[in-house]
C-alpha positions as CSV (number, residue, x, y, z in Angstrom):
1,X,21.1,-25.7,53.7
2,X,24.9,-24.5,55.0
3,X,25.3,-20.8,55.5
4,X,28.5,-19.8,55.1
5,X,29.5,-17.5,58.3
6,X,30.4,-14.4,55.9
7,X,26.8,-14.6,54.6
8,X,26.0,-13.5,58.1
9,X,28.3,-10.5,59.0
10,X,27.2,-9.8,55.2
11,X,23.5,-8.9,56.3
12,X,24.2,-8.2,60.0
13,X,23.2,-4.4,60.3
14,X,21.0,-3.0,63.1
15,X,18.0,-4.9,62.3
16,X,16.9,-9.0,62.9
17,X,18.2,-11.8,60.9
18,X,15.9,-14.3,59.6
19,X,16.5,-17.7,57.2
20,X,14.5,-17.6,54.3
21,X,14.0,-20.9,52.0
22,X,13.0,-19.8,48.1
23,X,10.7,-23.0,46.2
24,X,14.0,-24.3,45.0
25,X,14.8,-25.4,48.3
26,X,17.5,-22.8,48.4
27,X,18.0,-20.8,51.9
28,X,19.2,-17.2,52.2
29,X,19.4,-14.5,55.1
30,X,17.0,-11.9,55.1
31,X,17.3,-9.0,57.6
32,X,15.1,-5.9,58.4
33,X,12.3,-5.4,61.0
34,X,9.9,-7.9,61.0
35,X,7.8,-7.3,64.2
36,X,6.3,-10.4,64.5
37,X,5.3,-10.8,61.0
38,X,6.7,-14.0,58.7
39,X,8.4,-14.3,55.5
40,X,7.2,-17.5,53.4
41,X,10.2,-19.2,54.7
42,X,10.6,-23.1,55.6
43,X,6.8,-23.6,54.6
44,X,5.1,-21.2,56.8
45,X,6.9,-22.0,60.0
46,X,6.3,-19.9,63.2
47,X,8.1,-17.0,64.1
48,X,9.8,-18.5,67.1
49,X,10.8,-21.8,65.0
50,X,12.3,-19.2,62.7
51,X,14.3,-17.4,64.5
52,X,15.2,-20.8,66.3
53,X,15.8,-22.2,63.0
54,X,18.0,-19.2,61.9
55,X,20.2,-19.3,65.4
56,X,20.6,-22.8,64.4
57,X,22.3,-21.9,60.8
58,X,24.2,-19.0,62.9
59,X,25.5,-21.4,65.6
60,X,26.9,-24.0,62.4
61,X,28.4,-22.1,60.7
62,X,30.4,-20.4,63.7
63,X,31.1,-23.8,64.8
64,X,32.9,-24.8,61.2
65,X,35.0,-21.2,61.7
66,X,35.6,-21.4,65.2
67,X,35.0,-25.2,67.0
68,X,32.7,-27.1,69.0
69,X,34.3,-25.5,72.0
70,X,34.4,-21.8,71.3
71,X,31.0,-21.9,69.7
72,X,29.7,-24.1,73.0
73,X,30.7,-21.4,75.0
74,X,29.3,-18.4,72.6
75,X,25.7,-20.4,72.5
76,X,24.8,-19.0,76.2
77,X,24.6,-15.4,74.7
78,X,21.5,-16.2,72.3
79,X,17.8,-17.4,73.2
80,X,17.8,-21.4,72.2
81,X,15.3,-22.2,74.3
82,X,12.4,-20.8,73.0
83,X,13.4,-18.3,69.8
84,X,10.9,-15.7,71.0
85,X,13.4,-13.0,70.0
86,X,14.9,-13.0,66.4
87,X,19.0,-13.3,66.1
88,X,20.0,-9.4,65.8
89,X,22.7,-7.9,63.8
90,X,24.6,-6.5,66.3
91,X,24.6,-9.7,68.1
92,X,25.9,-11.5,65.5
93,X,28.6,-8.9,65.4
94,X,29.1,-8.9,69.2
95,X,29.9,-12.9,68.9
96,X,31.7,-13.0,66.2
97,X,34.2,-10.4,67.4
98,X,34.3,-12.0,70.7
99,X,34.9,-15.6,69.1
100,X,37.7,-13.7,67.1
101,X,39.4,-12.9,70.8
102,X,39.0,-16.4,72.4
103,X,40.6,-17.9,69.0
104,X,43.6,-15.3,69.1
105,X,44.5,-15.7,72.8
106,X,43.8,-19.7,72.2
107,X,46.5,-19.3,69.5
108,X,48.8,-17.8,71.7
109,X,48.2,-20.4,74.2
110,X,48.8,-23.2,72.0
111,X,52.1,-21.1,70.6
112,X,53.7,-21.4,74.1
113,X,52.4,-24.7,74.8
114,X,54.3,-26.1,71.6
115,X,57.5,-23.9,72.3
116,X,57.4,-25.5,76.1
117,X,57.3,-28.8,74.3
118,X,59.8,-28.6,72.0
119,X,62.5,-27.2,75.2
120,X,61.2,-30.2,77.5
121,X,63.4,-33.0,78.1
122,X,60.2,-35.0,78.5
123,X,58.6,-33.5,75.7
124,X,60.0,-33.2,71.9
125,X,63.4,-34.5,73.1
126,X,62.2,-37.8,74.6
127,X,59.5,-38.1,71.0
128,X,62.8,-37.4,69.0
129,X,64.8,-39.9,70.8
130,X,62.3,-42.4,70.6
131,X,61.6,-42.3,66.9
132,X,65.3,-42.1,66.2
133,X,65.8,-38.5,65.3
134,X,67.6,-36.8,68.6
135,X,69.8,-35.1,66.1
136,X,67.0,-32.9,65.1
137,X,67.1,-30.6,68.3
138,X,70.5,-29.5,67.6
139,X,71.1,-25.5,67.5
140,X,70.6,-24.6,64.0
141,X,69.4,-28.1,62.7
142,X,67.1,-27.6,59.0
143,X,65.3,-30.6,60.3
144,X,64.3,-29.8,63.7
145,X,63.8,-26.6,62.3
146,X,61.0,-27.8,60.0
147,X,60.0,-29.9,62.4
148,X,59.0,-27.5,64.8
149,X,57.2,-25.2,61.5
150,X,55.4,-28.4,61.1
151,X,54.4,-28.7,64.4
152,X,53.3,-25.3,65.3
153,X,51.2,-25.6,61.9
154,X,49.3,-28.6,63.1
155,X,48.6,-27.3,66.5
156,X,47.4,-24.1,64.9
157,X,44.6,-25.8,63.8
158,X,43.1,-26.8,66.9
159,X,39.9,-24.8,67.8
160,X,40.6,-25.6,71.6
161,X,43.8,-25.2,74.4
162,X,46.3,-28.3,73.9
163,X,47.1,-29.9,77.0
164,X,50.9,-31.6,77.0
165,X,49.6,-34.7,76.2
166,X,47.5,-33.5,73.0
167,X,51.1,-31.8,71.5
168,X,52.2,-34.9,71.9
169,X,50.0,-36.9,70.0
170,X,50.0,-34.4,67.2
171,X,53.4,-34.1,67.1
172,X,53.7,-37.9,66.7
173,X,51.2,-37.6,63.8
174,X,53.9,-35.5,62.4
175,X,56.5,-37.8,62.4
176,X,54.7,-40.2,61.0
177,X,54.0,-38.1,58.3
178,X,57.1,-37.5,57.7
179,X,58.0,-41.0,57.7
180,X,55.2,-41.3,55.1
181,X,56.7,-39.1,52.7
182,X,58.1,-41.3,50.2
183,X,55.0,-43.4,49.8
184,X,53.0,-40.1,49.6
185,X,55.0,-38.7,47.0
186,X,54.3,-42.2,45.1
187,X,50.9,-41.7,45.7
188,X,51.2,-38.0,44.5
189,X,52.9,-38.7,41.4
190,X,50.0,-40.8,40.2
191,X,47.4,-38.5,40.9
192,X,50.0,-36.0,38.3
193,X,50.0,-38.5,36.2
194,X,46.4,-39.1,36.3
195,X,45.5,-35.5,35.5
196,X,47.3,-35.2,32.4
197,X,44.7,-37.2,31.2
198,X,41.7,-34.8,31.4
199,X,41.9,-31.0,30.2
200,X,41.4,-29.6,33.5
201,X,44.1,-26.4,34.5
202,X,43.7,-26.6,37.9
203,X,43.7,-30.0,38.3
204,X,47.2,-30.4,36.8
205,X,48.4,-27.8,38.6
206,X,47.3,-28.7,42.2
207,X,48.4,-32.5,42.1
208,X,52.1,-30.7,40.9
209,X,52.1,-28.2,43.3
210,X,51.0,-30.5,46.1
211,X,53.5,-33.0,44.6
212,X,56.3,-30.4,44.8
213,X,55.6,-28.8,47.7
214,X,56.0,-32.7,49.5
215,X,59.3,-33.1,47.7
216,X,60.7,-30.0,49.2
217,X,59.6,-31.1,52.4
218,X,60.9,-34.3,52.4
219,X,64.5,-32.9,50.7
220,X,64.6,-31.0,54.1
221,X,64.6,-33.7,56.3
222,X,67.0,-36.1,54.0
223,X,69.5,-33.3,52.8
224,X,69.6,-31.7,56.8
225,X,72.0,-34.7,58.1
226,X,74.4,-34.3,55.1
227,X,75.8,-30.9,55.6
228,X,74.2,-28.8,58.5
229,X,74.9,-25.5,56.8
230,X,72.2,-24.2,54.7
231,X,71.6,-25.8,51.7
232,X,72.3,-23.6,48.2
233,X,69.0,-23.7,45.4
234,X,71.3,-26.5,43.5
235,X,71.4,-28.9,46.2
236,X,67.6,-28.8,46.3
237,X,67.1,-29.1,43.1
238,X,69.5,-31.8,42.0
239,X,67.3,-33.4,45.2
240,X,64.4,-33.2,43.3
241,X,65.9,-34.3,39.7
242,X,66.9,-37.2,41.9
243,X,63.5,-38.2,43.3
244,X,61.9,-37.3,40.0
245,X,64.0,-39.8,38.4
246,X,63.0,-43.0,40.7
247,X,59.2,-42.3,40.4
248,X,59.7,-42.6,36.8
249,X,62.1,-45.8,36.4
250,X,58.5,-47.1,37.8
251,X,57.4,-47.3,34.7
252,X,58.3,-49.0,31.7
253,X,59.8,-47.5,28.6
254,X,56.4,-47.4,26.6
255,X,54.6,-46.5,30.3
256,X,57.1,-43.0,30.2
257,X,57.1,-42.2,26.9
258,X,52.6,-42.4,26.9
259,X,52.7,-39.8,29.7
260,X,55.8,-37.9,28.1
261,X,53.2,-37.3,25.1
262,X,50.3,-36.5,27.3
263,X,52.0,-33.6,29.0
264,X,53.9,-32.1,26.1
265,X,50.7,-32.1,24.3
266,X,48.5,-30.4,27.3
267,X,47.8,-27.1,27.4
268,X,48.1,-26.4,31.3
269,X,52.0,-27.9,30.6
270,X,52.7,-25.3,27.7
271,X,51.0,-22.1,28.9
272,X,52.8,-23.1,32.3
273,X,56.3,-23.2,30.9
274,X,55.3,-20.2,29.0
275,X,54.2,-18.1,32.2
276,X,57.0,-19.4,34.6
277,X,60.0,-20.7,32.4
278,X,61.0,-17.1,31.7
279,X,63.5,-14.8,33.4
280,X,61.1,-12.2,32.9
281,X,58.6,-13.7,35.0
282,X,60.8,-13.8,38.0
283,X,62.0,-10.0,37.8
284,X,58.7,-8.7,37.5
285,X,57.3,-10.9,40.4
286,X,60.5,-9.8,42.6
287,X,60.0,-6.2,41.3
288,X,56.3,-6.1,42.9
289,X,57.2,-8.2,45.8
290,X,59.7,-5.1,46.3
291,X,57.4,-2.2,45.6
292,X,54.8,-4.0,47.9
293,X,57.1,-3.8,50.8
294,X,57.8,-7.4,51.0
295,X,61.4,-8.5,52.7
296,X,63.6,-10.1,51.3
297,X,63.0,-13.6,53.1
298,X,59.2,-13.4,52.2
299,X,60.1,-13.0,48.4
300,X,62.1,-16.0,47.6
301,X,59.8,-18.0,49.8
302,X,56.8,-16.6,47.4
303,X,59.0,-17.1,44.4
304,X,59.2,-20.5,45.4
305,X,55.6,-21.2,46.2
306,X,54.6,-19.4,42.5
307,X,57.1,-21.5,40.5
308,X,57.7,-25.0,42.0
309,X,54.8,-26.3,39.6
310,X,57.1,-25.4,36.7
311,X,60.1,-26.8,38.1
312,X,58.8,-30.0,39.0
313,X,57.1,-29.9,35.6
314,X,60.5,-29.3,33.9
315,X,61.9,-32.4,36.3
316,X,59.4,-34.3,35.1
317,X,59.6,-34.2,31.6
318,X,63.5,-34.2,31.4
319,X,63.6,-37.9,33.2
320,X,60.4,-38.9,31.4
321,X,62.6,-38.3,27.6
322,X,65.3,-39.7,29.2
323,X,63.8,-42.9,30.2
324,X,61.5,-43.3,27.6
325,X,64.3,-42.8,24.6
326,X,67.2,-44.1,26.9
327,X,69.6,-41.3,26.5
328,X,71.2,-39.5,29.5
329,X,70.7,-36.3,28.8
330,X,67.4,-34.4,27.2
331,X,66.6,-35.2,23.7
332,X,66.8,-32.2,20.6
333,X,62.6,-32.9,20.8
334,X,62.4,-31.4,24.3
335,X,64.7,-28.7,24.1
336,X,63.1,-27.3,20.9
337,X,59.7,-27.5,22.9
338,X,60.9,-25.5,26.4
339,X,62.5,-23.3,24.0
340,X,59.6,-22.7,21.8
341,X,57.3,-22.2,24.7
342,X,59.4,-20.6,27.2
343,X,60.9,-18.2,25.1
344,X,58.9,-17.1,22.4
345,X,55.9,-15.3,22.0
346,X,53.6,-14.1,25.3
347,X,56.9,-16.0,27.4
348,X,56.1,-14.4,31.3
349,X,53.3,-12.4,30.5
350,X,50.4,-13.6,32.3
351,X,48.3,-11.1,30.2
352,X,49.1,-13.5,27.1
353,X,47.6,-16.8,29.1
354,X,44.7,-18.4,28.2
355,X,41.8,-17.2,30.3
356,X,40.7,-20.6,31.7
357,X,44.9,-21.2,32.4
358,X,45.5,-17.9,34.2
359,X,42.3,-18.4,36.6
360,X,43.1,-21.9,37.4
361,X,46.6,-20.6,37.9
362,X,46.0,-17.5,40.3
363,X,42.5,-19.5,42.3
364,X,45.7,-22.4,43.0
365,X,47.8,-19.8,44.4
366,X,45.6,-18.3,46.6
367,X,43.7,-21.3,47.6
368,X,46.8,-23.8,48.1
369,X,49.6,-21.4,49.0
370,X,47.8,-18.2,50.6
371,X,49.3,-15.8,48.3
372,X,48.1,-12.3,48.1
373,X,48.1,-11.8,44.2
374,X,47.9,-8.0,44.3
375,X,51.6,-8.0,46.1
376,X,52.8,-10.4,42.9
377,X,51.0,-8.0,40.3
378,X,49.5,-10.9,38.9
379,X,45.9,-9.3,38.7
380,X,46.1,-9.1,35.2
381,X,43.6,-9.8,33.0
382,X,44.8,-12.3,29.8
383,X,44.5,-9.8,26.7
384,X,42.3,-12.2,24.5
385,X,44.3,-11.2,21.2
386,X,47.7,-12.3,22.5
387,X,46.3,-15.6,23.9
388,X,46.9,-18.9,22.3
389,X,44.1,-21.1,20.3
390,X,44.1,-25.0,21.7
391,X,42.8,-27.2,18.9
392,X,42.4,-30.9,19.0
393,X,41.6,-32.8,15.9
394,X,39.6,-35.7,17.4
395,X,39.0,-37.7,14.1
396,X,42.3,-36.9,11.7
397,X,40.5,-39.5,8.9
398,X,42.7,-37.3,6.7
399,X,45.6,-38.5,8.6
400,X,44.7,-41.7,9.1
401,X,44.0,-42.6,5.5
402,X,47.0,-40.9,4.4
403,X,49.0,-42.9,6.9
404,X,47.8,-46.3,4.7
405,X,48.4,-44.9,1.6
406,X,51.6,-44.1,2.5
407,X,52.4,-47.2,3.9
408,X,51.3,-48.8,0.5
409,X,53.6,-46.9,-1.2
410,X,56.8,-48.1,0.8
411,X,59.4,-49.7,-1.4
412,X,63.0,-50.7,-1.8
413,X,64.3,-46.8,-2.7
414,X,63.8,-44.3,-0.5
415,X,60.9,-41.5,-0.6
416,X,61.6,-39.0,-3.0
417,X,59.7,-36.3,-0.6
418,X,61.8,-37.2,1.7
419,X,65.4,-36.9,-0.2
420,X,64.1,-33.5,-1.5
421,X,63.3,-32.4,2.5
422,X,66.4,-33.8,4.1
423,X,68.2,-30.6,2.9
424,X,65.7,-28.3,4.8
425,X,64.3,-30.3,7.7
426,X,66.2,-31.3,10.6
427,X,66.3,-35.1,11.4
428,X,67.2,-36.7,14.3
429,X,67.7,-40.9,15.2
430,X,68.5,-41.7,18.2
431,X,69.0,-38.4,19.6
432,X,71.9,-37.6,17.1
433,X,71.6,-34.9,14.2
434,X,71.8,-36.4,10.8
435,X,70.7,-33.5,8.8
436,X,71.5,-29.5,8.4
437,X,74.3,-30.2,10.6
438,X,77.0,-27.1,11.1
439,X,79.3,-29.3,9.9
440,X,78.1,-31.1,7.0
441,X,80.7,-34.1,7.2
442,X,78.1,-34.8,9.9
443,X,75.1,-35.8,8.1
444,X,74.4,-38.7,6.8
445,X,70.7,-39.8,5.2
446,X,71.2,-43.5,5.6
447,X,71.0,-43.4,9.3
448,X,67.0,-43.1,8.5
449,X,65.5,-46.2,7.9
450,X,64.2,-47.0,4.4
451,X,60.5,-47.3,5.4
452,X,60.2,-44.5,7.6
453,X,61.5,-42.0,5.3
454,X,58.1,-42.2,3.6
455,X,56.3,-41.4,6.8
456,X,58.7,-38.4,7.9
457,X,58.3,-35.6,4.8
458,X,56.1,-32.9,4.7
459,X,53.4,-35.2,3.0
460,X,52.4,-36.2,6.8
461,X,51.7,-33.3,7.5
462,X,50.1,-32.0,4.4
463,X,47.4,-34.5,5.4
464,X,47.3,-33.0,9.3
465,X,46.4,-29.3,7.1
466,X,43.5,-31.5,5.3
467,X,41.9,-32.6,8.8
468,X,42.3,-29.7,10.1
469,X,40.6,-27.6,7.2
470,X,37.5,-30.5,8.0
471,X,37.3,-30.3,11.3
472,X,37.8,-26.7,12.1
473,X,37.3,-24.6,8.6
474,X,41.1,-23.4,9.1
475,X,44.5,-23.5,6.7
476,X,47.4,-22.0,8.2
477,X,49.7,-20.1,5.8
478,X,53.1,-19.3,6.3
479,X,56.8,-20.1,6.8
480,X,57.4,-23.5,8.5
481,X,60.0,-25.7,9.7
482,X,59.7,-29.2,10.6
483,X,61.6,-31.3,12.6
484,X,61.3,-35.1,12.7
485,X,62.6,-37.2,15.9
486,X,62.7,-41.0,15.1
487,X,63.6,-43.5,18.4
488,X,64.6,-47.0,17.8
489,X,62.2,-48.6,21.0
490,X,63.4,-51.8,23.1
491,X,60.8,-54.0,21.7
492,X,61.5,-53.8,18.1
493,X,59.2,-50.6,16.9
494,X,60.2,-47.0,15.8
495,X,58.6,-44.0,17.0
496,X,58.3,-40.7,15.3
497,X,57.7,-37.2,16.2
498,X,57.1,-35.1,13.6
499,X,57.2,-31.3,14.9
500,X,56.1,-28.5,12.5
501,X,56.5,-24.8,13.6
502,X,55.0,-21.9,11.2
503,X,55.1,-18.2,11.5
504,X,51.6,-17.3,10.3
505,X,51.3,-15.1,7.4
506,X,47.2,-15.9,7.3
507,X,45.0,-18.7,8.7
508,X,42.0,-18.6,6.1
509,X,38.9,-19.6,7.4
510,X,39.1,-17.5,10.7
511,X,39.7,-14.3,8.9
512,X,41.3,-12.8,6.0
513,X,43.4,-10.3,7.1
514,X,47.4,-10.7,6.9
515,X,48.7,-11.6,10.2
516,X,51.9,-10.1,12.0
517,X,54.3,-13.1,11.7
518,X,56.4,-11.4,14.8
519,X,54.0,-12.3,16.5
520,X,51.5,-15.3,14.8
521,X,53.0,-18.5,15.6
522,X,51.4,-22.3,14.6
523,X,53.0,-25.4,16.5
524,X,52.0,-28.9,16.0
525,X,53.1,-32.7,16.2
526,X,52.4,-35.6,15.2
527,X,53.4,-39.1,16.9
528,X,53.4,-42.1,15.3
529,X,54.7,-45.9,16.6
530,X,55.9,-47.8,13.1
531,X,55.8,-51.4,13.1
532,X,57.1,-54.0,10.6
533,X,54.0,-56.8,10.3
534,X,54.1,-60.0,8.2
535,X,56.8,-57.6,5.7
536,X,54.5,-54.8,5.9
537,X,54.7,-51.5,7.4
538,X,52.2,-50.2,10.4
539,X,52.1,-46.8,11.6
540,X,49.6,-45.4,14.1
541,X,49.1,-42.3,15.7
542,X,50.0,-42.6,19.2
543,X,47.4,-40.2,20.5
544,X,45.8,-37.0,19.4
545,X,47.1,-34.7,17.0
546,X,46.9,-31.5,19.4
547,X,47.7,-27.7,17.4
548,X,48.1,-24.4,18.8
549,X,48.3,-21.4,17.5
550,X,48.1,-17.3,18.3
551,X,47.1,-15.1,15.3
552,X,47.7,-11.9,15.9
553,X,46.2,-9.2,12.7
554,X,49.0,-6.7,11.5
């Protein structure tokens, strides 16, 4: 039964407001001159339990935008005793504008009340001191300096005037907060994980933005007693590599490289490094921010706000590959895929974003960060030919069966498919290049494993093109290369990703006209663990074989 207090000011003319209840049960505001006579609202209900009723809606919602106190002291000004006049429009106008005043001079009275605090000796100074952080009132201090952001920010909440004692309390609150911060960037980090597991945009991208933005925070308060100066952009993020590293060495080898796959295979993660890995991006953004009027200060703090999804993303997934391959540096497999997303086709043009992606994306912004999207031109709408097509192939029996058959057919020699594609695929064990190397002396096809090399040929995916023809009526054709990654894994298996990008030529099935291959891109992979058993070779597919793919006519 809530009534938001803009539904109010919405209908609040010259004439009387009245609640009226539909046979769904749902209430709206009706206003106009009723003179005594009743709507059909709230089953037939009096006029002055109406208009009682109606102050009642008024009174809540100015209560959830305002506070108990100011909307205590606002009630005197209506009739809620006995309702015998209907709530009027300019009354509600009158109010509002005068619980508008109280809240701004409250604001300013809270404002000093925290700046007297923090100068006190027996305010902030005696709180630092006791919780061990006295250095943070020095002149120029980053910490005390967030600190007191922090602080103003809680207080600014209040709907009432904070005595000495209240600033206090909150301010303690505070500090434990930021005490908290490691445990709540734990906590964080699962919820990120956690929402790679469902296909919801803005899911993902709140629990990394809130994750991010904590990170930041916390880098402020460690990083501020190691050089007082002002930290450069590389400091922070080397902080944030840092941190990203230790939540992930919480999780086993297998446990990094599951959620590695999960995110490299979501769409939110690959139209995100699309929109934000891109220089482009950031010029344009900067170039609005500058034609909107925006200083200098108040662009690289919105430059920051837009893109710290992205660069904890790209933190993310850099000490996930390490981890989960145990190499120190990213593998081939991850460079190929920020390249192929954040550079090529649609890379930092949010008009080339999925729909679903881009709305997620700009509701975050302006719901989590308070960004006015008109100042970042990002009020674009996605151009539905340039976007990309997600498809997920939910039961690859092509694949599967394939996948047994192959393994059958696993011998002594290696695969003849495969000796025919080692001259024109790249492969990859361990992170080192034993194919189409610059320097031929490099390569070397007996660093691929026997067995394998009848899983990684273009036979795999010959049988992903089968599934995909069952399960969506589509054949990509066109000019592909493939790329297969193959890991030697702690506990004895082998995993393989096979990567196979096309530029489409045609993609029967969805229409028949030749594509622009400029511009008409298909990217999939396949992952497979393979497992010797009893002298016989296992593979399985380690999750969903996700494809996506932009076909663009000539």
């Amino acid at each position: 039964m809530a009534i938001q207090l803009e539904q109010f000011l919405s209908v609040a003319k010259n004439n009387a407001v009245v609640a009226n209840q539909n046979n769904q049960g749902e209430v709206t505001l009706k206003s106009g001159r009723f003179e005594g006579r009743t709507l059909f609202p709230f089953a037939k209900q009096t006029q002055s339990n109406l208009n009682l009723k109606t102050m009642g809606l008024f009174l809540n919602s100015l209560q959830k935008e305002y506070g108990s106190d100011i909307t205590s002291h606002l009630a005197s000004k209506l009739d809620i005793t006995t309702g015998s006049k209907p709530l009027g429009g300019k009354v509600i106008q009158a109010i509002v504008g005068e619980a508008n005043a109280i809240r701004k001079a409250m604001t300013t009275f809270n404002a000093q009340a925290v700046h007297d605090f923090i100068a006190s000796p027996n305010g902030a100074q005696k709180l630092l001191a006791n919780n061990e952080h006295g250095q943070w009132l020095a002149p120029s201090h980053a910490a005390g300096k967030q600190f007191e952001g922090l602080l103003h920010e809680a207080c600014d909440k209040q709907h009432h005037q904070l005595s000495q004692r209240e600033i206090a309390g909150i301010a303690q609150t505070v500090i434990d907060d930021i005490h908290r911060l490691p445990q709540s960037i734990q906590e964080d980090f699962t919820q990120v994980a956690d929402a790679f597991n469902q296909k919801d945009h803005y899911k993902v991208l709140h629990n990394l933005d809130n994750c991010a933005q904590k990170i930041m925070l916390r880098a402020q308060f460690d990083l501020a007693d190691v050089d007082r100066q002002k930290l450069g952009a590389d400091d922070k993020s080397g902080y944030q590599q840092r941190i990203v590293s230790e939540l992930t060495q919480s999780l086993s080898q297998t446990q990094a490289s599951d959620l590695l796959n999960s995110i490299l295979n979501h769409p939110t993660s690959k139209e995100l490094v699309q929109l934000l890995n891109s220089p482009g991006f950031k010029m344009q953004l900067m170039d609005a921010l500058e034609q909107a009027d925006i200083s200098h200060e108040e662009q690289l703090l919105t430059l920051t706000k837009l893109c710290r999804t992205e660069t904890l993303l790209d933190a993310l997934i850099t000490e996930l590959d390490k981890h989960a391959h145990d190499i120190d540096k990213a593998s081939q497999r991850l460079n190929d895929w920020i390249s192929y997303y954040g550079q090529g086709i649609g890379a930092g043009e949010i008009s080339a974003s999925a729909p679903e992606f881009a709305s997620a994306f700009l509701t975050m912004q302006a719901n989590d960060n308070h960004l006015n999207l008109d100042d970042c031109g990002l009020t674009q709408e996605p151009v539905a030919a340039l976007t990309k097509q997600y498809v997920t192939l939910t039961t690859p029996s092509a694949v599967t069966n394939a996948l047994k058959e192959i393994a059958a057919k696993v011998d002594e020699k290696r695969s003849e498919q495969f000796e025919k594609d080692f001259g024109r695929a790249t492969y990859l064990v361990d992170g080192a290049q034993i194919s189409r190397n610059e320097d031929p002396i490099l390569d070397d096809i007996s660093k691929m494993p026997i067995d394998v090399s009848y899983f990684a040929n273009q036979e795999l995916f010959a049988s992903v093109f089968i599934s995909l023809m069952n399960e969506q009526g589509i054949t990509p054709i066109g000019d592909p290369t493939s790329t297969f990654n193959l890991y030697n894994k702690e506990d004895g298996t082998m995993e393989l990703h096979a990567q196979l990008d096309m530029e489409l030529k045609m993609m029967i099935g969805l229409n028949e006209e030749p594509l622009d291959s400029d511009k008409s891109s298909l990217h999939l992979e396949v992952n497979l663990t393979i497992a010797a058993h009893n002298n016989q070779i296992d593979a399985k597919l380690n999750g969903p074989i996700n494809i996506d793919y932009r076909a663009i006519p000539l």
